[in-house]
PDB file of N, H, CA, C and O in Angstrom:
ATOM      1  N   UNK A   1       9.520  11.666  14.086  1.00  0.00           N
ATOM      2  CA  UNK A   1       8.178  11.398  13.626  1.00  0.00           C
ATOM      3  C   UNK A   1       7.215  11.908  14.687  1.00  0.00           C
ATOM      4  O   UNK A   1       7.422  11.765  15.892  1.00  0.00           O
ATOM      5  N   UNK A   2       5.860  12.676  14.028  1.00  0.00           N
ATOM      6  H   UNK A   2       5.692  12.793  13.049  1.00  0.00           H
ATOM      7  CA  UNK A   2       5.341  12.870  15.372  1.00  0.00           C
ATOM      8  C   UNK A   2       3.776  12.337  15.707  1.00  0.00           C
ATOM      9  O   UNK A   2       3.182  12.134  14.648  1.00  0.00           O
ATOM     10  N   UNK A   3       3.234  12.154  16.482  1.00  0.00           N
ATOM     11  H   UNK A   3       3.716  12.319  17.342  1.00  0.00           H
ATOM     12  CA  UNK A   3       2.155  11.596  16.566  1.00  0.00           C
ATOM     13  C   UNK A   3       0.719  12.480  15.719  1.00  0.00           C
ATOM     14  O   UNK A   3       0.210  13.545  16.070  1.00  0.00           O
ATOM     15  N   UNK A   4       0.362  11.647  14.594  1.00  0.00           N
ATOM     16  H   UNK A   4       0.775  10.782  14.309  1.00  0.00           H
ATOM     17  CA  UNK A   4      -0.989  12.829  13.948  1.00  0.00           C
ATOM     18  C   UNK A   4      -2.035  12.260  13.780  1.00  0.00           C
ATOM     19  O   UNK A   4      -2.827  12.651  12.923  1.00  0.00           O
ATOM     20  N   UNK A   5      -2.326  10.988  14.720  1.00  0.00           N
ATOM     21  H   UNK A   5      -1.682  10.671  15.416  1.00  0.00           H
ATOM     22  CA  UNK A   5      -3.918  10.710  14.478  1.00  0.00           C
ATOM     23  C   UNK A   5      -3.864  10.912  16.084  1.00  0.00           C
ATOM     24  O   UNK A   5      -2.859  10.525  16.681  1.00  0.00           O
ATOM     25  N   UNK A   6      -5.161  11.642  16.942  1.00  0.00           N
ATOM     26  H   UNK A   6      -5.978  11.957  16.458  1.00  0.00           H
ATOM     27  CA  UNK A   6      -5.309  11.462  17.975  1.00  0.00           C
ATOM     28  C   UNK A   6      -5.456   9.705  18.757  1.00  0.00           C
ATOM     29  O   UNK A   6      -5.771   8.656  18.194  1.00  0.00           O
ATOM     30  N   UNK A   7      -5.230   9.855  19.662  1.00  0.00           N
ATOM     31  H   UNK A   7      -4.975  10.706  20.119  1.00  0.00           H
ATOM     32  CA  UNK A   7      -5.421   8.436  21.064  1.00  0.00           C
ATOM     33  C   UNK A   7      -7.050   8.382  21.280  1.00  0.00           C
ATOM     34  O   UNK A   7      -7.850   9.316  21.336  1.00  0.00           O
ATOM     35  N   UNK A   8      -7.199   7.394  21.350  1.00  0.00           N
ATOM     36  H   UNK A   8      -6.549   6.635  21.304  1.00  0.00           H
ATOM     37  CA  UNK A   8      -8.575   6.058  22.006  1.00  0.00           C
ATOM     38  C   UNK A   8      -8.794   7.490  23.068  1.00  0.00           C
ATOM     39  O   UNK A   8      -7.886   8.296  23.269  1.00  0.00           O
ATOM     40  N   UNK A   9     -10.013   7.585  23.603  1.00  0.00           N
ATOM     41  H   UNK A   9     -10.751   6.930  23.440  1.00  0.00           H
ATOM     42  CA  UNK A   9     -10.115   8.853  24.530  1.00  0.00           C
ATOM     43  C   UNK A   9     -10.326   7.754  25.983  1.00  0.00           C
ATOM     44  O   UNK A   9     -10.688   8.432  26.945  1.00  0.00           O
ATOM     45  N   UNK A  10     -10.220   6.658  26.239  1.00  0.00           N
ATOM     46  H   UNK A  10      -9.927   6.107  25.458  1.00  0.00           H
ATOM     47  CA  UNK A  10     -10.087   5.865  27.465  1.00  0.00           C
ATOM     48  C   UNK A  10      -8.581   5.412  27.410  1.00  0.00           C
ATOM     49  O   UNK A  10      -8.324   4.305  27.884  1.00  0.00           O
ATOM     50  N   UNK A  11      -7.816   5.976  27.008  1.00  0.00           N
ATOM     51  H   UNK A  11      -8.025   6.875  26.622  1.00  0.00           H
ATOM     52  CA  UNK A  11      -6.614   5.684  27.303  1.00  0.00           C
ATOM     53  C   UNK A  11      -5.782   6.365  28.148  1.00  0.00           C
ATOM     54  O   UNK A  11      -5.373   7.417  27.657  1.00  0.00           O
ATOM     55  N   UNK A  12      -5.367   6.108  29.320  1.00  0.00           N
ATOM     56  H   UNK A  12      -5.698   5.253  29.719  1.00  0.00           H
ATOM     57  CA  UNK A  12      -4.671   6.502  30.431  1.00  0.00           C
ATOM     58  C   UNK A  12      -3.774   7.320  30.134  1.00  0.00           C
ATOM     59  O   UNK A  12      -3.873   8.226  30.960  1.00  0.00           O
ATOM     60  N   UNK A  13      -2.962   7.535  29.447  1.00  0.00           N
ATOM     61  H   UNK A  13      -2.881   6.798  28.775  1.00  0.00           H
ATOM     62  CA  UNK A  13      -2.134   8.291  29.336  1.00  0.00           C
ATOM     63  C   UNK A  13      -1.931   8.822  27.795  1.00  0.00           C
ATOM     64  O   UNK A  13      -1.068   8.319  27.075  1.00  0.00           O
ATOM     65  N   UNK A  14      -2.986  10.115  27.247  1.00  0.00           N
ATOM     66  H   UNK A  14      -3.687  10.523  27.832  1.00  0.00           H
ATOM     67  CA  UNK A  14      -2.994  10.700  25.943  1.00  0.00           C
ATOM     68  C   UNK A  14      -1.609  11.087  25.602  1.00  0.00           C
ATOM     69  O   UNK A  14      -0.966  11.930  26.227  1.00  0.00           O
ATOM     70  N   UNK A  15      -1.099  10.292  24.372  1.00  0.00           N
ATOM     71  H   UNK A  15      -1.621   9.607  23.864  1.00  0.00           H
ATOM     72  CA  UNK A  15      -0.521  11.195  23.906  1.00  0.00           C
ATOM     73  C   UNK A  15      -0.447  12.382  23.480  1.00  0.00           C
ATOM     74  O   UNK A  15      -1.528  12.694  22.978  1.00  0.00           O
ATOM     75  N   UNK A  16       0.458  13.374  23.423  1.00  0.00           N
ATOM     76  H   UNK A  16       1.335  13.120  23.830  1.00  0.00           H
ATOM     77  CA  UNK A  16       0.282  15.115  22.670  1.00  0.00           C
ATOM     78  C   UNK A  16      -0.025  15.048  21.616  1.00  0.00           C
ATOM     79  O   UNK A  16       0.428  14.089  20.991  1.00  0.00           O
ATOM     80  N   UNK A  17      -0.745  15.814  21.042  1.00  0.00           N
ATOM     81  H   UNK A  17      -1.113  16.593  21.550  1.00  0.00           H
ATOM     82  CA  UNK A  17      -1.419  15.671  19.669  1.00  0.00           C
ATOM     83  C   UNK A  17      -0.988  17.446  18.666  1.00  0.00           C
ATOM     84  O   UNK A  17      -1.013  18.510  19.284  1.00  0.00           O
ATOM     85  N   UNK A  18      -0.850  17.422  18.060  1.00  0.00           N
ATOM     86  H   UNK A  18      -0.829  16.558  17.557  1.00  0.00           H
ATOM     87  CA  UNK A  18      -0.554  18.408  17.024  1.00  0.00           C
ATOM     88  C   UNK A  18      -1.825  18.706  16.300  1.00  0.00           C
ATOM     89  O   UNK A  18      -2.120  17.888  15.429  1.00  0.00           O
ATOM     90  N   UNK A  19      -2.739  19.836  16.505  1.00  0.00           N
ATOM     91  H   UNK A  19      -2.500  20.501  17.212  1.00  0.00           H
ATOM     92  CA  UNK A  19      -3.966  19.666  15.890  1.00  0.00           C
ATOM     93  C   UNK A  19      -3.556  20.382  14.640  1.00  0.00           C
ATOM     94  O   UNK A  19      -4.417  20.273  13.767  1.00  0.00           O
ATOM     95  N   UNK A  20      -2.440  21.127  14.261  1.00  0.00           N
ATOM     96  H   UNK A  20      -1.740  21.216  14.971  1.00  0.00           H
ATOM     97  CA  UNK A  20      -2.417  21.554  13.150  1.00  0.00           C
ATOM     98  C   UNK A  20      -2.332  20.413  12.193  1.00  0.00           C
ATOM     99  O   UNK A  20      -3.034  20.484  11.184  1.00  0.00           O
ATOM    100  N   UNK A  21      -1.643  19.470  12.353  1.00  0.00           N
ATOM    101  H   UNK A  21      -1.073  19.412  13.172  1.00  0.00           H
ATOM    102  CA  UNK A  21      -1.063  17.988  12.187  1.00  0.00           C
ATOM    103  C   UNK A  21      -2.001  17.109  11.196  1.00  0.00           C
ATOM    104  O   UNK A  21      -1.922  16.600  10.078  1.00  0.00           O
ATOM    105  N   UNK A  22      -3.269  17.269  12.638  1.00  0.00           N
ATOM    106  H   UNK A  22      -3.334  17.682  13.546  1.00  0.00           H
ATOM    107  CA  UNK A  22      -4.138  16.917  12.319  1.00  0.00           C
ATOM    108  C   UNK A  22      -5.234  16.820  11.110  1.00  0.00           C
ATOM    109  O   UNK A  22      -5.639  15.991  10.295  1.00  0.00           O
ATOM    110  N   UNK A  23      -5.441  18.041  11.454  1.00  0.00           N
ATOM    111  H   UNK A  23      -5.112  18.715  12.115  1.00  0.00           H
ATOM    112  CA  UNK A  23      -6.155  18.850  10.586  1.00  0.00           C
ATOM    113  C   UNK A  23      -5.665  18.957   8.880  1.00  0.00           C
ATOM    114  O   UNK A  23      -6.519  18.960   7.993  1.00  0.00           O
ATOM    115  N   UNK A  24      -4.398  19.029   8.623  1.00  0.00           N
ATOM    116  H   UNK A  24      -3.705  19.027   9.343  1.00  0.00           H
ATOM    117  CA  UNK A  24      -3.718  18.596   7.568  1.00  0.00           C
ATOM    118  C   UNK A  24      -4.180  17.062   6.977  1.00  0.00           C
ATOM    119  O   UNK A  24      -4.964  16.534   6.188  1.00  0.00           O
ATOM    120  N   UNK A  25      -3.351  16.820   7.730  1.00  0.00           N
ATOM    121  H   UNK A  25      -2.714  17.249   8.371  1.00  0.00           H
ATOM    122  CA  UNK A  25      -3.964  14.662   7.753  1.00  0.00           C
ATOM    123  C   UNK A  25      -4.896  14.578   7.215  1.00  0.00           C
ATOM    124  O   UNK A  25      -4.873  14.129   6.069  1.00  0.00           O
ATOM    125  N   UNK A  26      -6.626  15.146   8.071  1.00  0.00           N
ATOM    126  H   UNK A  26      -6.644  15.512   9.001  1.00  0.00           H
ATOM    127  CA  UNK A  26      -7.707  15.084   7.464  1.00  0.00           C
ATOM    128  C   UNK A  26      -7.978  15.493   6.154  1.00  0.00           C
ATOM    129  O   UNK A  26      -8.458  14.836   5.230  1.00  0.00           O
ATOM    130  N   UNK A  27      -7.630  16.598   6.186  1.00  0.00           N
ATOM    131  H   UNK A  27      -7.240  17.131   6.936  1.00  0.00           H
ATOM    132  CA  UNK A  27      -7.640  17.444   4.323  1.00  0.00           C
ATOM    133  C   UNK A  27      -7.411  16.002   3.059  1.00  0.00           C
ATOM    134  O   UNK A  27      -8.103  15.534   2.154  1.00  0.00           O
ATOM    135  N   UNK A  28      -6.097  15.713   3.625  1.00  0.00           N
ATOM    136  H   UNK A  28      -5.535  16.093   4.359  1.00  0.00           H
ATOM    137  CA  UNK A  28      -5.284  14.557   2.587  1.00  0.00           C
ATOM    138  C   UNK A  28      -6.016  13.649   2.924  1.00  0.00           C
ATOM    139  O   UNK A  28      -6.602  13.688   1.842  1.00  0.00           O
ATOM    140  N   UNK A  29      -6.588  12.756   3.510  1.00  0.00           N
ATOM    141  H   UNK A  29      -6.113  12.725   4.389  1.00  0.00           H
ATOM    142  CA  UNK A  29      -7.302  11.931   3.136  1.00  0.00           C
ATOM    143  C   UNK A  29      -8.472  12.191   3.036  1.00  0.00           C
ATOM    144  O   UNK A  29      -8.779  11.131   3.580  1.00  0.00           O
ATOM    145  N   UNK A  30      -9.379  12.621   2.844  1.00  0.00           N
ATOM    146  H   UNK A  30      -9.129  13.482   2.403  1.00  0.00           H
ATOM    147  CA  UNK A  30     -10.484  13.698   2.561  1.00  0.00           C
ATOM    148  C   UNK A  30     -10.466  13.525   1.079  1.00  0.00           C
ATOM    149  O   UNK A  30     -11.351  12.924   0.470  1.00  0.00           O
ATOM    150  N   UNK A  31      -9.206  14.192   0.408  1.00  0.00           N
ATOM    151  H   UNK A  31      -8.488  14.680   0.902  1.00  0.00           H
ATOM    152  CA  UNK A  31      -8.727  14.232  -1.082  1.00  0.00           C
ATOM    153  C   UNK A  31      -8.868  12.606  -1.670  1.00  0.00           C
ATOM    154  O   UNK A  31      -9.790  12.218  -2.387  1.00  0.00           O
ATOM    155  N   UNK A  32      -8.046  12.003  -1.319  1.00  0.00           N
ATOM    156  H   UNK A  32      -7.297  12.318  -0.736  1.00  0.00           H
ATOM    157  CA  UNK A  32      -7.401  10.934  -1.776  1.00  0.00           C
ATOM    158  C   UNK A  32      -8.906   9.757  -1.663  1.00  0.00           C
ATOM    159  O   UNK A  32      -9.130   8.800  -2.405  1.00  0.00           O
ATOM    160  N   UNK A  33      -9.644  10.185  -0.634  1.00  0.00           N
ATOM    161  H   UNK A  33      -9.463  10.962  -0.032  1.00  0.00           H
ATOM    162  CA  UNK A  33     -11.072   9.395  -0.862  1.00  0.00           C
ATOM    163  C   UNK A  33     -11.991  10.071  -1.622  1.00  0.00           C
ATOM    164  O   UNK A  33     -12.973   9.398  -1.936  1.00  0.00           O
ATOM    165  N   UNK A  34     -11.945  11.811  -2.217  1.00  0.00           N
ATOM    166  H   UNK A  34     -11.147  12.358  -1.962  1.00  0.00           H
ATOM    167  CA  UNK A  34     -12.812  11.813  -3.038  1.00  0.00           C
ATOM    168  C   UNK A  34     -12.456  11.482  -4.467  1.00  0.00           C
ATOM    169  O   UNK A  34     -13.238  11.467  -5.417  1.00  0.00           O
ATOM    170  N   UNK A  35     -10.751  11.137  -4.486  1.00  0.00           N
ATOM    171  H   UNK A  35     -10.116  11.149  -3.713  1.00  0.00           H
ATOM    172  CA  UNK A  35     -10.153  10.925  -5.859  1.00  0.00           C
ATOM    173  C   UNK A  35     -10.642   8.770  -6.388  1.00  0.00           C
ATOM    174  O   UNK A  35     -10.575   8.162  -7.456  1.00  0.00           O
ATOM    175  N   UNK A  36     -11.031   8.395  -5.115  1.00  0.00           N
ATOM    176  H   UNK A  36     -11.086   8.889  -4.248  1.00  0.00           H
ATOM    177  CA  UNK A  36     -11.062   6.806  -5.544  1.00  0.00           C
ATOM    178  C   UNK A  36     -12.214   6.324  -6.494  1.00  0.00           C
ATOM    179  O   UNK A  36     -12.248   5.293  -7.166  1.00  0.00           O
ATOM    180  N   UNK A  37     -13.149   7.320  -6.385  1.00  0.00           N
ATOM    181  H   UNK A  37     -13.122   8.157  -5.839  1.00  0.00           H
ATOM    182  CA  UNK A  37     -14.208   7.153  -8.046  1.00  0.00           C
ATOM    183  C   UNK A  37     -13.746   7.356  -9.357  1.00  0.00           C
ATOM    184  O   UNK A  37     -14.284   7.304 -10.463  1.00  0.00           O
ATOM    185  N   UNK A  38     -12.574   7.608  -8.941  1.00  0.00           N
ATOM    186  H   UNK A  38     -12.137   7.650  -8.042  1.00  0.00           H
ATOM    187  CA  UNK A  38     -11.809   7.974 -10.629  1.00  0.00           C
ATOM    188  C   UNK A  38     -10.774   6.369 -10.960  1.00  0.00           C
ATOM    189  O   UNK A  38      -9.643   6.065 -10.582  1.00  0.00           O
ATOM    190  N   UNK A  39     -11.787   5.628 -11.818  1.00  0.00           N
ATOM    191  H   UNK A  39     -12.706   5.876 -12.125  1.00  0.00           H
ATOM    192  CA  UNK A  39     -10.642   4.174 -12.301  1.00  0.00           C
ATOM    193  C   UNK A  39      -9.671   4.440 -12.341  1.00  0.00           C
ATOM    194  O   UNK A  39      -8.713   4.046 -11.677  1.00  0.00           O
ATOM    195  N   UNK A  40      -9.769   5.401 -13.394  1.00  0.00           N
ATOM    196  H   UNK A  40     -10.548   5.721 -13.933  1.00  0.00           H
ATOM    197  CA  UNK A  40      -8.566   5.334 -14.126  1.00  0.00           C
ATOM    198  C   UNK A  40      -7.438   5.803 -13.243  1.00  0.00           C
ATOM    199  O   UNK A  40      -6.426   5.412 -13.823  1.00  0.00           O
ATOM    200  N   UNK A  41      -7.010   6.563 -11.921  1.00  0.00           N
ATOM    201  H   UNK A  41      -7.832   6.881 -11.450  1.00  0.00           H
ATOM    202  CA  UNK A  41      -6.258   6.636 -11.227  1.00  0.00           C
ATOM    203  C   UNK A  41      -5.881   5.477 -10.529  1.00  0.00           C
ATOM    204  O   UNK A  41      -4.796   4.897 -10.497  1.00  0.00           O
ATOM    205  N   UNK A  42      -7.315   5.148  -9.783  1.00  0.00           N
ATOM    206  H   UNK A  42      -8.197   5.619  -9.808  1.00  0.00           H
ATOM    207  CA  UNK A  42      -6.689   3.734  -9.148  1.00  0.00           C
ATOM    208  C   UNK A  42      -5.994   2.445  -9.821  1.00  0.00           C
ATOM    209  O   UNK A  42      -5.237   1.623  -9.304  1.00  0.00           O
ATOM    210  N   UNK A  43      -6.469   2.524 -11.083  1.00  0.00           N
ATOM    211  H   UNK A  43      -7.083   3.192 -11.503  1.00  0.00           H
ATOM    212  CA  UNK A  43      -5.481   1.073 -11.833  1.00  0.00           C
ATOM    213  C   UNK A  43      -4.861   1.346 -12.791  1.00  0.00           C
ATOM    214  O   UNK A  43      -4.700   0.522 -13.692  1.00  0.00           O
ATOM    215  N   UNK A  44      -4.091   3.220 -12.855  1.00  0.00           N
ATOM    216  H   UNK A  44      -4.222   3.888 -12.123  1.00  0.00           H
ATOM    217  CA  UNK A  44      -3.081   3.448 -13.962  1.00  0.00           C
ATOM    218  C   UNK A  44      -2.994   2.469 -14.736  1.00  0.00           C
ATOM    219  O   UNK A  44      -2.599   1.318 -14.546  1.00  0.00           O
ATOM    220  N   UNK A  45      -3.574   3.238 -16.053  1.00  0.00           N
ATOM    221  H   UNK A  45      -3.895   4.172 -16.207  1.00  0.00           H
ATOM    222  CA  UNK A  45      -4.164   2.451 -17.420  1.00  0.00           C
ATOM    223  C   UNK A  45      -3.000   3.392 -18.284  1.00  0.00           C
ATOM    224  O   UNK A  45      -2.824   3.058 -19.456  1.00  0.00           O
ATOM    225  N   UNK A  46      -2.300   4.407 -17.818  1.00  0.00           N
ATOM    226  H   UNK A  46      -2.442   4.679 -16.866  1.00  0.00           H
ATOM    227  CA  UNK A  46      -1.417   5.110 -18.455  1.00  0.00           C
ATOM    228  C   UNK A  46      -0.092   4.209 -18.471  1.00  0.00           C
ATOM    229  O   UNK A  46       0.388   3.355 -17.726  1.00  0.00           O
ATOM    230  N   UNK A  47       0.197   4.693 -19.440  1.00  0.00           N
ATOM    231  H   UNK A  47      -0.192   5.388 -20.046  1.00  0.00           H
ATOM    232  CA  UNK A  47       1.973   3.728 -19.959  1.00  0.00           C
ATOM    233  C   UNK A  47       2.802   5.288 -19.051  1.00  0.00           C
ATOM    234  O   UNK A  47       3.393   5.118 -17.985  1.00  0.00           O
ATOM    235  N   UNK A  48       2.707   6.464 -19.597  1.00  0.00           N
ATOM    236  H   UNK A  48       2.227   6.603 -20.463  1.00  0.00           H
ATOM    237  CA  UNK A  48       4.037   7.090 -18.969  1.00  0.00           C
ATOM    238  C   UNK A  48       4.146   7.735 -17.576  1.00  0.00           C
ATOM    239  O   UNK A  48       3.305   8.581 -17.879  1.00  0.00           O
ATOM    240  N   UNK A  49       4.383   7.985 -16.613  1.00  0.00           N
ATOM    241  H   UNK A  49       5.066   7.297 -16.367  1.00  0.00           H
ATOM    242  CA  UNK A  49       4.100   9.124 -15.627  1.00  0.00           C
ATOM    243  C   UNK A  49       4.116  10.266 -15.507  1.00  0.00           C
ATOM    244  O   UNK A  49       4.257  10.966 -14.504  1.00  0.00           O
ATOM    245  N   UNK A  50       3.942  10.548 -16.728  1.00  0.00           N
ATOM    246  H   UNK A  50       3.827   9.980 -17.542  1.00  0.00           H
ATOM    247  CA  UNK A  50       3.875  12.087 -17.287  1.00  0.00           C
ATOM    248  C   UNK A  50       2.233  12.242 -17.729  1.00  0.00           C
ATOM    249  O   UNK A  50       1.757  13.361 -17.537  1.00  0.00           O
ATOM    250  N   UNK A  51       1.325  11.191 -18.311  1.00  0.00           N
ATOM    251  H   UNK A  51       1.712  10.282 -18.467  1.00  0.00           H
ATOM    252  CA  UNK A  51       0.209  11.088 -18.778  1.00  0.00           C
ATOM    253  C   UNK A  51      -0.793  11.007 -17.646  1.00  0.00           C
ATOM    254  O   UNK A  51      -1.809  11.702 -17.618  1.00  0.00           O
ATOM    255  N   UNK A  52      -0.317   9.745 -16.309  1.00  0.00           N
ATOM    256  H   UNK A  52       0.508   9.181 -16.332  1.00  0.00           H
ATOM    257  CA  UNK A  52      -0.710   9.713 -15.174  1.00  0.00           C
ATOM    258  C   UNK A  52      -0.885  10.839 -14.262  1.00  0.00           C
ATOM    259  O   UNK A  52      -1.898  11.134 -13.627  1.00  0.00           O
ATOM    260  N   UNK A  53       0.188  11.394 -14.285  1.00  0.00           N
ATOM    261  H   UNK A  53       1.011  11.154 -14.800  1.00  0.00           H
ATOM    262  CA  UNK A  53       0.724  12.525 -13.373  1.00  0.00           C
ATOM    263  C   UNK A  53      -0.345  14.092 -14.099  1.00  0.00           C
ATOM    264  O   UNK A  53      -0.457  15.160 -13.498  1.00  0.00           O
ATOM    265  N   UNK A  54      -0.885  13.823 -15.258  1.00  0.00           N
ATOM    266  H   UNK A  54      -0.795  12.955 -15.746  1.00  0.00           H
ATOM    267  CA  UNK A  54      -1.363  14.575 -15.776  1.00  0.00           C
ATOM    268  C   UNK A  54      -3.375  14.129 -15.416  1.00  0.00           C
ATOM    269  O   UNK A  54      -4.280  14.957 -15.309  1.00  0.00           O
ATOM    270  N   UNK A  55      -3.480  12.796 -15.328  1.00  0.00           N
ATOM    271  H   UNK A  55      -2.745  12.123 -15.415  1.00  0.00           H
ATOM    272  CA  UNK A  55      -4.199  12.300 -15.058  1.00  0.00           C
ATOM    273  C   UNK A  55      -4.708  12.942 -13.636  1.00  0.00           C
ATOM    274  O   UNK A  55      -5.899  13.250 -13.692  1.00  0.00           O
ATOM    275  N   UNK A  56      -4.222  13.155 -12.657  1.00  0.00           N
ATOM    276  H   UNK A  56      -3.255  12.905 -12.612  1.00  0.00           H
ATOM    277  CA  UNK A  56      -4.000  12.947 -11.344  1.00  0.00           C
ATOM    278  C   UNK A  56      -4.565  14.756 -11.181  1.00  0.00           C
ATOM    279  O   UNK A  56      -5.398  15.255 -10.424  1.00  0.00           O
ATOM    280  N   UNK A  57      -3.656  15.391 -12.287  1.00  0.00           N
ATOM    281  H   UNK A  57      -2.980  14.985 -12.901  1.00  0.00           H
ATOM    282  CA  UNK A  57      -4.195  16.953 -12.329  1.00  0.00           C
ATOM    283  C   UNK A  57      -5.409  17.531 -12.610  1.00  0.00           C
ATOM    284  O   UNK A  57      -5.952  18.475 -12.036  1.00  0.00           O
ATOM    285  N   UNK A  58      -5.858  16.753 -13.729  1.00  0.00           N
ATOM    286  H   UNK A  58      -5.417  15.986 -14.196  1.00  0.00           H
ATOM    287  CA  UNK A  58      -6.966  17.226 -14.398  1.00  0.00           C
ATOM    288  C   UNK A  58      -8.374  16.614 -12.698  1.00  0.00           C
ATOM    289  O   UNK A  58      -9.132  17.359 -12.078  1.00  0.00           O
ATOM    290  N   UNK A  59      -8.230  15.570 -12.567  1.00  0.00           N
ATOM    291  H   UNK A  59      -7.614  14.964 -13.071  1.00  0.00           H
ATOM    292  CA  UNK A  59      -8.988  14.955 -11.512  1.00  0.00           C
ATOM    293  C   UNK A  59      -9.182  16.029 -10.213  1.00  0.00           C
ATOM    294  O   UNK A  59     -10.250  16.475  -9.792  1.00  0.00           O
ATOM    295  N   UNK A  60      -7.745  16.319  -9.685  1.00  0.00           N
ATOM    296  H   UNK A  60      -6.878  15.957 -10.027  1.00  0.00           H
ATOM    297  CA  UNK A  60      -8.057  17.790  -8.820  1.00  0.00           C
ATOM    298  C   UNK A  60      -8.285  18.634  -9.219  1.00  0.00           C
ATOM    299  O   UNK A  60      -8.816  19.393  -8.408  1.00  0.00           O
ATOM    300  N   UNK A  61      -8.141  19.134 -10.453  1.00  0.00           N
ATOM    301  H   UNK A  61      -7.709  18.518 -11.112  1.00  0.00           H
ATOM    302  CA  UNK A  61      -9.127  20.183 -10.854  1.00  0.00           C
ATOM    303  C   UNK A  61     -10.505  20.220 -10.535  1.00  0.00           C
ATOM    304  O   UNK A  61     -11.143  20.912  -9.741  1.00  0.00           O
ATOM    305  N   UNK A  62     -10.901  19.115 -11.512  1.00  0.00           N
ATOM    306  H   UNK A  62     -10.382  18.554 -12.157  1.00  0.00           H
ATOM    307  CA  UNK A  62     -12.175  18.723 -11.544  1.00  0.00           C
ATOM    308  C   UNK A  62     -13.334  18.500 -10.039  1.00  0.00           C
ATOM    309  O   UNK A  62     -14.548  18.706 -10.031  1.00  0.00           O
ATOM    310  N   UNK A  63     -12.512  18.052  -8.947  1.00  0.00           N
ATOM    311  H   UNK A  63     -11.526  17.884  -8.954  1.00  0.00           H
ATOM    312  CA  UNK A  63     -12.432  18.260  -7.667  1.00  0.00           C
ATOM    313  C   UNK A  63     -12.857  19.737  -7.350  1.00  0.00           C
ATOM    314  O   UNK A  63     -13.947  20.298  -7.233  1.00  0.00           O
ATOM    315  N   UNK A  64     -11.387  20.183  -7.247  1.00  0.00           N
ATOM    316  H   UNK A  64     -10.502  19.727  -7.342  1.00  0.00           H
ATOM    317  CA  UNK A  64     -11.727  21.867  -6.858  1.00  0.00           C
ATOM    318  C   UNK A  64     -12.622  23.007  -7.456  1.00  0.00           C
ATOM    319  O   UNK A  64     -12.726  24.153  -7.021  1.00  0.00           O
ATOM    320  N   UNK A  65     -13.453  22.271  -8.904  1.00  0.00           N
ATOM    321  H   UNK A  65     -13.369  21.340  -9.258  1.00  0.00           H
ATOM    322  CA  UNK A  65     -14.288  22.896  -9.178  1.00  0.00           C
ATOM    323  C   UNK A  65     -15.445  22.875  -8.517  1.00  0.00           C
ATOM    324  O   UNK A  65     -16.076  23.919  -8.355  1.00  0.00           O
ATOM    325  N   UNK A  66     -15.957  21.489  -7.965  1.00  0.00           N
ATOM    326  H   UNK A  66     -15.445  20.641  -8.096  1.00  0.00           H
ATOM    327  CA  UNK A  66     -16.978  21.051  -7.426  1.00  0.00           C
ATOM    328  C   UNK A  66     -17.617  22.181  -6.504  1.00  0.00           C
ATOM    329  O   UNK A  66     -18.648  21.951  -5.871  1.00  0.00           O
TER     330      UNK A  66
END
């Protein structure tokens, strides 16, 4: 496992940090907080995970159009 949120910057001894890591990390939650205005993801109102999972697509679309 490797370390991907950076260290407290008063902390004596920084851990190594992976900024590619990082930078990833940020992207994904970046996503996943502009997806939480969408109900219907957060309290799957869908019966199958095929409808959800379809749910979930159309939403990043709709995203990446922005």
């Amino acid at each position: 496992m490797a370390v991907v949120i950076p260290t407290r910057p008063n902390r004596t001894e920084p851990l190594p940090l992976d900024e590619e890591y990082d930078r990833d990390r940020n992207k994904i939650e970046r996503f996943f907080g502009r997806m939480k205005p969408y109900r219907r993801l957060a309290t799957r109102y869908d019966k199958t995970v095929v409808s959800f999972l379809a749910c979930w697509h159309i939403a990043a679309a709709l995203d990446w159009l922005r």
